[in-house]
C-alpha positions in Angstrom: 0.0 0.0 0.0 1.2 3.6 -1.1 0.4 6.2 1.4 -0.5 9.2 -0.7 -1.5 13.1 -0.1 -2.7 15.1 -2.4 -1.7 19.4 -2.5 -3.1 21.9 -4.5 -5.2 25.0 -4.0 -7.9 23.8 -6.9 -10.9 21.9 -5.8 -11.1 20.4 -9.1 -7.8 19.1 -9.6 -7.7 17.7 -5.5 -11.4 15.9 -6.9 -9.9 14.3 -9.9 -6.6 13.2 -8.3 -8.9 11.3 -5.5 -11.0 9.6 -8.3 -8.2 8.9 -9.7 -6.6 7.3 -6.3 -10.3 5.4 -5.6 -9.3 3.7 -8.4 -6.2 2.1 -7.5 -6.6 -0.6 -4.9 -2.4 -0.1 -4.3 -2.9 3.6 -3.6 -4.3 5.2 0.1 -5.3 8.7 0.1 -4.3 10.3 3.7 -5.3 13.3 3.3 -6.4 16.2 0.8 -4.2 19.5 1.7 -5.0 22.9 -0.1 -1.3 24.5 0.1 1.9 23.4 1.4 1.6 24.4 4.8 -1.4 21.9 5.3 1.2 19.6 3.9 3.9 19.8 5.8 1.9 19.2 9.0 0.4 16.2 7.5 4.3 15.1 7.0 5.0 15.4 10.5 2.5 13.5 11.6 1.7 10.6 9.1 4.1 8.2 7.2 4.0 9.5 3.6 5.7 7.2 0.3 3.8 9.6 -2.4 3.0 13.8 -2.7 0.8 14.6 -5.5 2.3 18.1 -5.3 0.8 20.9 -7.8 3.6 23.9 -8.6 1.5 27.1 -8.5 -0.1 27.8 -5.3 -0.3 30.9 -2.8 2.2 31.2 0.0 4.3 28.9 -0.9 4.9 26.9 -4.4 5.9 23.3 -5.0 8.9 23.8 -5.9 9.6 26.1 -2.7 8.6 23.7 -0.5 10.0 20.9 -2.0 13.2 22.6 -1.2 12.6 22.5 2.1 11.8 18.7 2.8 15.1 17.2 4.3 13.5 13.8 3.0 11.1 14.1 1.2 8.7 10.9 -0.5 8.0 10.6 -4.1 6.9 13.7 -5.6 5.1 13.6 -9.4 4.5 17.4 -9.7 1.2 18.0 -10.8 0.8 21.6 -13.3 -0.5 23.3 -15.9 3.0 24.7 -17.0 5.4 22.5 -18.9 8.4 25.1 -18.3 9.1 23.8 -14.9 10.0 19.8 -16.2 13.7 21.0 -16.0 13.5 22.0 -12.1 12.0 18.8 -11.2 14.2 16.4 -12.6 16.7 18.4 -10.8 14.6 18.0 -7.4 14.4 14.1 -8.2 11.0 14.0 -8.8 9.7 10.7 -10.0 7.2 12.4 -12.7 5.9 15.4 -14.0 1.9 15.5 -15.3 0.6 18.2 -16.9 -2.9 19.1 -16.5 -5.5 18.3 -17.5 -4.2 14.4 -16.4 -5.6 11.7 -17.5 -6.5 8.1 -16.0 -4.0 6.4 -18.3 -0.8 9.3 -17.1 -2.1 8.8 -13.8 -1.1 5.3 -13.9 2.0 5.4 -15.7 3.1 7.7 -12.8 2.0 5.4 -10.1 3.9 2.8 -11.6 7.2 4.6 -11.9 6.6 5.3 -8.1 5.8 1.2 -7.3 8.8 0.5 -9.3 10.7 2.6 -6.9 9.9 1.2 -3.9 11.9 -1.0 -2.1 8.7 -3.7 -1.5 7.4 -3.0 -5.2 8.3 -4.9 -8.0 10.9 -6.8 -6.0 11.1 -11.0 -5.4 13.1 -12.0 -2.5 14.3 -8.2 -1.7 16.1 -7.8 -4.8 14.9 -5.5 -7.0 13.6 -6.8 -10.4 16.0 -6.6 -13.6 13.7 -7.8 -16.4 10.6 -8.4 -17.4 8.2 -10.6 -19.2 6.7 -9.7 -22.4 4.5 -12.6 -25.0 6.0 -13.1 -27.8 5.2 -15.6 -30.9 2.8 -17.6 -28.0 5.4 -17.5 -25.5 6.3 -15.3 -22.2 9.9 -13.9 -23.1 11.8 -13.2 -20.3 14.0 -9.5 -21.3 16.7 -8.3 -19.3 16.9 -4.3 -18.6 20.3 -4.5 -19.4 20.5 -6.0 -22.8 17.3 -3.9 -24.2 19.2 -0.5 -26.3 15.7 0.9 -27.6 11.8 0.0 -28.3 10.2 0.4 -31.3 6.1 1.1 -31.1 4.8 -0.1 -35.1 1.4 0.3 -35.3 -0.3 -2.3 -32.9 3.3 -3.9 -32.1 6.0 -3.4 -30.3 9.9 -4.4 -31.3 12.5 -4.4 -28.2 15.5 -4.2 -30.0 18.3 -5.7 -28.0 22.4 -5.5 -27.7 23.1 -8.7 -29.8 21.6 -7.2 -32.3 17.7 -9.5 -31.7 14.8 -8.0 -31.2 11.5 -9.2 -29.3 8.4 -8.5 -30.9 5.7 -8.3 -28.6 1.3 -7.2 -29.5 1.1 -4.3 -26.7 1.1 -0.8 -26.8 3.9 1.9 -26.0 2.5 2.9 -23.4 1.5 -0.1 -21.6 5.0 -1.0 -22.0 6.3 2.2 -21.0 4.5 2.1 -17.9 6.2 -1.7 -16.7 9.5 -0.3 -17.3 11.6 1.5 -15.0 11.8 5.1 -15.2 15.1 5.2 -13.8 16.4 3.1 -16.9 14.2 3.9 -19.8 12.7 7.4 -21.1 10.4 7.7 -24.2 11.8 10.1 -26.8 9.1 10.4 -29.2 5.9 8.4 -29.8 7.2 5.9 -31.2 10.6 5.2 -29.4 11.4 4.0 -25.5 15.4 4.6 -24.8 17.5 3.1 -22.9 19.0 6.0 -21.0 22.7 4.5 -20.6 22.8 3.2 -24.3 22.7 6.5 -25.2 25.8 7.8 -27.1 25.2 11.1 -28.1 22.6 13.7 -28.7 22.7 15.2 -32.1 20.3 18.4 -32.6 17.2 16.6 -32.6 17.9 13.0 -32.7 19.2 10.7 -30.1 22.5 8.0 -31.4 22.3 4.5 -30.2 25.3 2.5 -31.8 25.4 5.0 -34.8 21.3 3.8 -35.4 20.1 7.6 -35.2 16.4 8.0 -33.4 14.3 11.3 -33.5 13.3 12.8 -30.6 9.8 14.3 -30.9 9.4 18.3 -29.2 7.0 16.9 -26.5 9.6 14.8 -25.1 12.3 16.7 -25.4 12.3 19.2 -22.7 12.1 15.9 -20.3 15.0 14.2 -21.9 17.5 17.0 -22.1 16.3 17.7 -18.3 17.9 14.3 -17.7 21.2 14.7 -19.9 21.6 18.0 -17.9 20.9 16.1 -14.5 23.6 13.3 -15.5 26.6 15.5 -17.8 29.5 16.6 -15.6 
């Protein structure tokens, strides 16, 4: 169970978060708080894995009081502006959703923040490397470490691997993209999942994998080049 509060000063947005959260018998909603202060005392009084933390409010922002968490939980920012993606990624928040959110983002997030926790996705308390995906009426066991990028063709997707196979599997990107972890993979462009540490180089606006060139399409790449910047020295 994933102990969750929800902060924004919007009514609206606090009521479709906790739909959302009804939904989802792995999440538990604490508590609805309208700013940050509200919060914080919640914080110091409950044990918290998950803030559902909205950017722009009075008094204090999310971003601001972020800041001041010594330890903070998971955070997936929760906006209406996509100019602040580069600020949380250096905050190490798990995701950013811009509004309005839907059920399907919703759950991708969640799932980056299960994959994160040390009693989620793990057998025997070692976190999981690989997954299982069907494949020509089989279950295909894939290790993180030998995919280099994913390939979404039509109703199809094509792991491509480091020996040079690939895995073709009948699933969507997105369903994929929300089994694998975010720490290891980021989609680029509709129609491509990366392997973060496969990545060679960024050219302009195309990622190189192994001299294979992949494009990176504009709504993903304020997000990705937020990560390059989080990892260059």
């Amino acid at each position: 169970m994933i102990n969750t509060i929800i902060v924004d000063d919007e009514p609206l947005a606090l009521d479709v978060l906790e739909t959302y959260i009804d939904r989802l018998p792995s999440l538990n909603l604490v508590h609805r708080c309208q700013n940050a202060l509200e919060a914080f005392e919640v914080l110091q009084k409950e044990s918290i894995d998950l803030i559902f933390l909205d950017i722009q409010m009075p008094q204090l922002t999310g971003i601001e009081f972020l800041k001041t968490l010594k330890n903070p939980p998971h955070v997936v920012f929760t906006t209406a502006y996509p100019n602040y993606a580069l600020d949380g990624y250096e905050l190490n928040v798990t995701d950013y959703l811009l509004k309005p959110i839907s059920f399907e983002r919703f759950m991708t997030a969640v799932n980056k923040v299960a994959d994160q926790m040390p009693d989620q996705g793990a057998v025997d308390g070692k976190a999981k490397d690989f997954i299982f995906v069907k494949s020509d009426k089989k279950l295909v066991k894939v290790k993180y470490i030998d995919i280099k990028y994913i390939e979404g063709l039509k109703d199809y997707v094509i792991i491509r691997m480091k020996d040079n196979t690939r895995v073709i599997t009948l699933q969507t990107m997105k369903s994929l993209e929300a089994k694998l972890p975010s720490k290891l993979f980021r989609r680029i462009h509709r129609s491509y999942i990366v392997a973060i540490d496969k990545i060679d180089a960024v050219v302009g606006n195309m990622i190189e994998i192994e001299k294979k060139h992949l494009p990176i399409g504009k709504n993903y790449r304020e997000e990705l080049l937020a990560i390059i910047h989080k990892n260059k020295l």
